[in-house]
C-alpha positions as CSV (number, residue, x, y, z in Angstrom):
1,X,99.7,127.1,96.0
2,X,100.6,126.5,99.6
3,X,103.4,125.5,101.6
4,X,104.3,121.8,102.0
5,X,103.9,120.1,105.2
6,X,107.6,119.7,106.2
7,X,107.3,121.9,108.8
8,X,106.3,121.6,112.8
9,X,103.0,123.4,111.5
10,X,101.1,123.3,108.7
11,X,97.9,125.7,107.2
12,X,95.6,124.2,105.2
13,X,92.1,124.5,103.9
14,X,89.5,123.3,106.3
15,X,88.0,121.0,103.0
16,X,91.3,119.2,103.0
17,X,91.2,118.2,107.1
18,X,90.6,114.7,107.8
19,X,89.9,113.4,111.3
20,X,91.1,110.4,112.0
21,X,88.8,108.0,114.2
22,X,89.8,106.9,118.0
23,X,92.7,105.1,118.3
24,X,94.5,105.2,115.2
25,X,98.1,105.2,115.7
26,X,100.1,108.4,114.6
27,X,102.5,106.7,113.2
28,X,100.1,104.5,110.8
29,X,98.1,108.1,110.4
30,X,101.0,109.5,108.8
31,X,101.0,106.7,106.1
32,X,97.5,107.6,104.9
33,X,98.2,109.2,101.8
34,X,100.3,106.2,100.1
35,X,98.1,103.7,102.1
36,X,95.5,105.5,100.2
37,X,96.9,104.7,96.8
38,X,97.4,100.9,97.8
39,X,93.7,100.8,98.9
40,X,92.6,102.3,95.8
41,X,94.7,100.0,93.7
42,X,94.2,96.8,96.0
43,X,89.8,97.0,96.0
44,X,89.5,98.3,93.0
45,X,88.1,95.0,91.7
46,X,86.8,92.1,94.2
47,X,89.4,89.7,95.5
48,X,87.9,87.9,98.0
49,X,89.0,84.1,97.6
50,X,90.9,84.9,94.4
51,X,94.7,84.9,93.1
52,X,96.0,88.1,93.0
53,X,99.6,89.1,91.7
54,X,101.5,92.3,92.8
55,X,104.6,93.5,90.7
56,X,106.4,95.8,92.4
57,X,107.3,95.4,96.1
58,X,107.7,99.3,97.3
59,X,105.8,101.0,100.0
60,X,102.4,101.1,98.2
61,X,103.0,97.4,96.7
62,X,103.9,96.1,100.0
63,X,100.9,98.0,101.6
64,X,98.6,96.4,98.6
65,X,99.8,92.8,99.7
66,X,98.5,93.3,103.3
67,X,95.2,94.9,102.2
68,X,94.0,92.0,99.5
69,X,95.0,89.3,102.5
70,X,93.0,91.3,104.9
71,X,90.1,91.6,102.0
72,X,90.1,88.2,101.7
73,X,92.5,86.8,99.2
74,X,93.5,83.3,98.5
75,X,96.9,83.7,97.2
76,X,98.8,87.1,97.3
77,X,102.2,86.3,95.2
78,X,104.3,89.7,95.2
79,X,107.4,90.1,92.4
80,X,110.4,92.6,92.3
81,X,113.9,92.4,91.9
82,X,114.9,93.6,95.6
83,X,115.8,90.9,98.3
84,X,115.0,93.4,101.2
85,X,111.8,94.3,99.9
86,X,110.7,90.9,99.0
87,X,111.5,90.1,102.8
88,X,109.2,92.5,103.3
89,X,106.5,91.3,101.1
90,X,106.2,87.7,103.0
91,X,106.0,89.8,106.6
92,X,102.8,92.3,105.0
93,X,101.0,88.6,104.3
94,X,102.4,87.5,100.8
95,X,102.0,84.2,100.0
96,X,105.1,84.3,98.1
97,X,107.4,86.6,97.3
98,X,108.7,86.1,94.1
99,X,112.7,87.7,92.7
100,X,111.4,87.3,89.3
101,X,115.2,87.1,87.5
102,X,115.5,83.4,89.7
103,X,112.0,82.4,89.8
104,X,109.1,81.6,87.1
105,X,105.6,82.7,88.1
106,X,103.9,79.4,85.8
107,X,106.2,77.4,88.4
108,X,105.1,79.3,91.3
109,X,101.3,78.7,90.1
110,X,102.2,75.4,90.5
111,X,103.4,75.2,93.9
112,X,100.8,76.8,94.7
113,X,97.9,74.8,93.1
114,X,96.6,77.2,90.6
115,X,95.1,75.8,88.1
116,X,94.7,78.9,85.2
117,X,96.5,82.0,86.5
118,X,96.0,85.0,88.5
119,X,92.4,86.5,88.8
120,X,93.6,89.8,89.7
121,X,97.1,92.1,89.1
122,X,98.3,95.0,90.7
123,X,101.1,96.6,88.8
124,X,102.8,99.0,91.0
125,X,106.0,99.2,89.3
126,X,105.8,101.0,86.4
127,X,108.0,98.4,84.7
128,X,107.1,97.3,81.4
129,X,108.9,93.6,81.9
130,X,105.7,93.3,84.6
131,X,103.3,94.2,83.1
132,X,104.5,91.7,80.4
133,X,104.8,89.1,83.1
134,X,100.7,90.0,84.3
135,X,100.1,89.3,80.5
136,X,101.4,85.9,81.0
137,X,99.7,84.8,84.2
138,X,96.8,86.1,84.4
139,X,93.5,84.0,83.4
140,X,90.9,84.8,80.8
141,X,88.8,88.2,81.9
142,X,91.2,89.0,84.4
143,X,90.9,91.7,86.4
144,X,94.3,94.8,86.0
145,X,94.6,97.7,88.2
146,X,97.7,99.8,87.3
147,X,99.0,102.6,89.5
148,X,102.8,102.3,88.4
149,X,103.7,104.8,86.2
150,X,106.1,104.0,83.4
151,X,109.4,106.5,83.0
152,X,109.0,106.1,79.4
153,X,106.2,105.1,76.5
154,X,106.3,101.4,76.0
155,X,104.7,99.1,73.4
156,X,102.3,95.5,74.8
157,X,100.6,92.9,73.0
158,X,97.2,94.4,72.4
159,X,96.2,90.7,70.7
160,X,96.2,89.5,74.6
161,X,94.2,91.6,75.9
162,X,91.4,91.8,73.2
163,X,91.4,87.7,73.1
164,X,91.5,87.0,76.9
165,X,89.3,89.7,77.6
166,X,91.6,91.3,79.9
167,X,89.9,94.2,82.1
168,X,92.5,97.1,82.3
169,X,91.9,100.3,85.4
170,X,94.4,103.1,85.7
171,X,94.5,104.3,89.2
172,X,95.5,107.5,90.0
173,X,95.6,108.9,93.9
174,X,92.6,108.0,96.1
175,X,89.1,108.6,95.8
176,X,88.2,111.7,98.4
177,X,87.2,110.9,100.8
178,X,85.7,107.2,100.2
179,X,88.9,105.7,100.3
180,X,89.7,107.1,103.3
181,X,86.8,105.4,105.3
182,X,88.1,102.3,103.8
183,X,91.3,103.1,105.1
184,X,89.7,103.4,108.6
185,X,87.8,100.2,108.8
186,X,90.6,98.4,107.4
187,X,93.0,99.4,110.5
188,X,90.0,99.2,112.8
189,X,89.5,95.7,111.7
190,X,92.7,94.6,112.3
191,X,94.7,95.4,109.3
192,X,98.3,95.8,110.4
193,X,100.7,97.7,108.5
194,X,103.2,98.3,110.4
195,X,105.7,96.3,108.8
196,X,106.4,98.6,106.2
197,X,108.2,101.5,108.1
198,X,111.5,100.2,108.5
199,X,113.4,103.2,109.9
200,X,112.3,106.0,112.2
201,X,114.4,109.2,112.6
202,X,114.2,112.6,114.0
203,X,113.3,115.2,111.3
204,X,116.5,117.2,111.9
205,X,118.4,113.8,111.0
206,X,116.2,114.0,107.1
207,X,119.6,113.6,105.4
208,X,120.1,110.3,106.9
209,X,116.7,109.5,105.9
210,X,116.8,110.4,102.5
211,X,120.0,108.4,102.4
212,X,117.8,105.2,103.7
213,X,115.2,105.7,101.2
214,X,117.6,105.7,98.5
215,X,119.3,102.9,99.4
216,X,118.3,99.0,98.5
217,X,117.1,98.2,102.5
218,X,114.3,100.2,103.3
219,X,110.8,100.2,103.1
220,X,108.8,103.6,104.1
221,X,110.9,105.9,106.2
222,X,109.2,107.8,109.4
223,X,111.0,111.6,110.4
224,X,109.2,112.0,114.1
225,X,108.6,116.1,114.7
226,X,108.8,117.5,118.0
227,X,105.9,117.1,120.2
């Protein structure tokens, strides 16, 4: 075991060093591990010109969204239960962003054209009402990447996914160091995430930011270190 890395400076093994490529913004470098898990999650199956659903609209979630509209999606529709966050959703590319206690995903299919359901789901909640609501909209042989991770054991409809042939991934972290090339193109090809980092504060002002993070109106919270 080693230190963590809040701290000025940091000593790590030289394996574990990854150099970013010319003219990646610090800021957007400092996102690169949960970027990582949203780009893991996100290409894990194709989505060019497909549907793709996103439950859960926190950092990674949010991050997802931009990544399968960059990659090529035709609609991104992102749930959660969080006004803020949903506001977020629609500014990282969302299609729609869906408060699913108001809203009912067959209806939003249907502004939206969709004929069968979604192609591809993202569960990023950990929330077993989602992943009830991807068993509901998603079409036969759908594609499900999981990365949420429930707080407790929870039961599903196992009849579901045997008859519509459902294709079920868990994702865990990011695949070292292929996902990180990913990363870079995607940011070098115009992927903007941005968005997401909705406060930035000094690192001797990290009670305030814990405060924000805990709170219902923020999305990924930056501490600047000295130069």
């Amino acid at each position: 075991n080693l230190p963590g890395a809040f701290a000025d400076f940091v000593t790590i093994p030289k394996g574990n060093v990854w150099r970013h490529a010319e003219g990646i913004d610090p800021e957007i470098a400092a996102l690169f591990d949960p970027f990582g898990n949203a780009v893991h999650t996100a290409l894990k199956f194709p989505v060019l010109g497909e549907d793709v659903l996103i439950t859960g609209a926190g950092p990674i979630g949010l991050m997802a969204a931009a990544v399968v509209k960059h990659a090529g999606a035709r609609n991104v529709v992102v749930t959660d239960v969080n006004p803020f966050r949903l506001q977020l959703a629609e500014r990282m590319g969302a299609s729609r962003a869906v408060d699913i206690r108001n809203e009912d995903l067959h209806t939003v299919q249907d502004e939206l054209g969709m004929l069968e359901g979604f192609d591809v789901a993202l569960e990023m909640s950990g929330s077993p009402a989602a992943l009830g609501d991807i068993l509901a909209n998603t079409i036969h042989g759908a594609s499900i990447a999981m990365l949420g991770i429930p707080s407790e054991p929870f039961a599903i409809d196992w009849s579901v996914v045997i008859f519509n042939v459902l294709n079920l991934k868990g994702i865990y972290g990011r695949e070292m160091f292929d996902t990180w090339y990913k990363m870079n193109v995607l940011i070098q090809s115009g992927l903007d995430i941005s968005p997401v980092i909705t406060h930035r504060l000094a690192a001797e002002d990290y009670e305030e930011a814990f405060t924000a993070l805990k709170g219902q109106e923020s999305g990924k919270v930056m501490l600047r270190w000295r130069d």
